[in-house]
N, C-alpha and C positions, 0 to 999 in steps of 0.2 A: 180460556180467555183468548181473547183477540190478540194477532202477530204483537209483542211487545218487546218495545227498545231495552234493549242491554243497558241496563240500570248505569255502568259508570260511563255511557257515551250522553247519558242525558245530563243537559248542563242543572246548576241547582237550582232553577225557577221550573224547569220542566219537571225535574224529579218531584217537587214540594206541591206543584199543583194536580201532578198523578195521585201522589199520599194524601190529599186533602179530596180528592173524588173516591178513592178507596175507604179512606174514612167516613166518609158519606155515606155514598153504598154500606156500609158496614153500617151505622148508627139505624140504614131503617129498618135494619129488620128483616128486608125481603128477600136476600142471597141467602140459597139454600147452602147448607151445611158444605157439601165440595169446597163451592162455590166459595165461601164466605174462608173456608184453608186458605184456598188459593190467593184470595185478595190478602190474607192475615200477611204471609211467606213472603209476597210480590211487597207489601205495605211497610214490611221490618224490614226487605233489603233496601228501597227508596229510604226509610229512616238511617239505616246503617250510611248510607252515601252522602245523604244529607248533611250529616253529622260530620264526617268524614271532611266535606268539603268545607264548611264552618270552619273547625278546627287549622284543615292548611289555610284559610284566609287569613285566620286568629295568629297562625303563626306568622302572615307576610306584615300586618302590622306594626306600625314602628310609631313609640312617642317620640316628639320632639322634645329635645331640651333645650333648655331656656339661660341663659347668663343672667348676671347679674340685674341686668337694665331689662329684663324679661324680651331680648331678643333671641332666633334659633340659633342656638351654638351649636347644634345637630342630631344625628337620630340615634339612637336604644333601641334595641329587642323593645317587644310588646314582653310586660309582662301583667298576665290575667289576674295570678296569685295575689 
C-alpha cells in the first residue's frame, strides 16, 4: 500500500473515512488476498483508534444538572452506564 499516516496522528474524521474506503475496497471483492491482509490489519488499527477516540470524548462529556426550578446548578461526570 501507498506511504500511509500513522494511524494515531490522523484525527477521527480522517481515520473513519480511510476505514469506510478500506471497507469498500474489501466488500468488492477485487483485492487479492495480500492485499485484502493488509487492508484487514490497516482497517482494525483505524477501528481500534476510532474507538479509542469515541471513548476519551465519552469521557470529556459532562451532564448538567438542573435545581429545582430546572435551572444549571452545574456539571457531573458523563455517565454512559
Amino acid at each position: 500500500m501507498a506511504e500511509e499516516a500513522d494511524v494515531t496522528a490522523l484525527s477521527f474524521e480522517e481515520a473513519l473515512k480511510e476505514l469506510e474506503r478500506i471497507v469498500a475496497r474489501l466488500e468488492s471483492g477485487e483485492a487479492q488476498l495480500q492485499e485484502a491482509i493488509d487492508l484487514y490489519e490497516r482497517g482494525d488499527q483505524l477501528r481500534r483508534q476510532c474507538a479509542a477516540r469515541l471513548d476519551a470524548a465519552q469521557a470529556r462529556i459532562e451532564a448538567i444538572r438542573t435545581d429545582a426550578e430546572g435551572r444549571a446548578a452545574g456539571t457531573a461526570p458523563f455517565n454512559a452506564g
